[in-house]
Each structure stands twice: as structure tokens, then as C-alpha cells.
C-alpha positions in Angstrom: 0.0 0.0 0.0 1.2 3.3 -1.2 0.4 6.3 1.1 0.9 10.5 1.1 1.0 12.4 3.5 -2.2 14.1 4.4 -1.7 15.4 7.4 0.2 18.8 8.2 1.4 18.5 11.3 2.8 14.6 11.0 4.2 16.5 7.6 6.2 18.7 9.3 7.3 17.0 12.7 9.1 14.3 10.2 10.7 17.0 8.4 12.1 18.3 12.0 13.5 14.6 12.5 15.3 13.5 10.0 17.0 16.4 10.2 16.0 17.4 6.7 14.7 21.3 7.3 17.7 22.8 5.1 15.6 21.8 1.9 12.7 23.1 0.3 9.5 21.2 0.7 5.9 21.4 -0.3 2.7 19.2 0.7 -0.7 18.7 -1.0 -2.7 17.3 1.8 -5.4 16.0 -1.3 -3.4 12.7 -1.5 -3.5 10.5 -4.2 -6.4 12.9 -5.5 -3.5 15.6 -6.3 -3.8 16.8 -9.7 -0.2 17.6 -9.5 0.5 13.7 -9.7 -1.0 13.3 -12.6 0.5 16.0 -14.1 3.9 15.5 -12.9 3.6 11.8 -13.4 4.5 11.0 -10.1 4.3 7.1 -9.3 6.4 7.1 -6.3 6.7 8.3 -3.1 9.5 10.2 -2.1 10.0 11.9 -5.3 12.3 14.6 -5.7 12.9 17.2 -8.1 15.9 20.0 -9.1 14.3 23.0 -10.0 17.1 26.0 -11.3 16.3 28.9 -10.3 14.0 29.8 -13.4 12.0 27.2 -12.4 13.4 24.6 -15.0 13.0 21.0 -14.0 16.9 19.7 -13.9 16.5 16.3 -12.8 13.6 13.9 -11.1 14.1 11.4 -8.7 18.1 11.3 -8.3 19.0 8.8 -5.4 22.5 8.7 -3.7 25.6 9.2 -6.2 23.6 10.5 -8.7 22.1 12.8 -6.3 25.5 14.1 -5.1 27.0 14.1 -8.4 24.1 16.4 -10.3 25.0 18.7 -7.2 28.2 19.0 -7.3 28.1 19.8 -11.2 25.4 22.3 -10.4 26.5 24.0 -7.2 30.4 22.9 -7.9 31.9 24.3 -5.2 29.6 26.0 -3.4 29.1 22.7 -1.8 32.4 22.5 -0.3 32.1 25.5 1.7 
């Protein structure tokens, strides 16, 4: 079983403990009723996007090395600071 969040406050309280405040993040508390699912295709859950400053989408769904690596060749060494 597949499940979004839906509920604010549990929304936020995991984002305080994993320690993962630092990043941008958004919630649509309409679940798998979003209409930005359907027109983002999202299938799974996380999902994560790179969105330039513009608003371009740079990459979707980056895991682990590739993750690091698309930021590093974006943010180059802003990251080492």
C-alpha cells in the first residue's frame, strides 16, 4: 500500500527529524487525488525534483551518487564550503 501524507502536522514534525529542514519542501494534503501527480507523473513516493532557479526542471528522482554528483556539477563548489 502506497500512502501520502495528508496530514500537516505529522508532515512537518518528520521533516524536523530527519533532520532534513535545510531543503525546500511542499505538501498537497489531497493525497493521491492531487492533480499535481497526474501532471507530474509521479508514481512514487518520495519523489524529488531539481528545480534551477527559473523554475526549469533539472533532474527527477536522483537517489544517492547520482544525487550528489548532479549537485556537485550544479553548485560545484559552493558545496564544499
Amino acid at each position: 500500500m502506497r500512502f501520502l501524507d495528508t496530514d500537516e502536522e505529522k508532515w512537518q514534525k518528520a521533516i524536523q527529524e530527519d533532520k532534513i529542514g535545510e531543503w525546500k519542501h511542499c505538501i498537497d494534503i489531497t493525497g493521491w487525488q492531487s492533480e499535481i501527480l497526474e501532471e507530474y507523473s509521479l508514481q512514487s513516493i518520495p519523489s524529488n525534483f531539481l528545480i534551477s532557479p527559473e523554475g526549469k526542471i533539472i533532474a527527477i528522482n536522483l537517489r544517492g551518487e547520482a544525487l550528489l554528483k548532479k549537485l556537485e556539477e550544479l553548485l560545484g563548489e559552493c558545496m564544499n564550503d
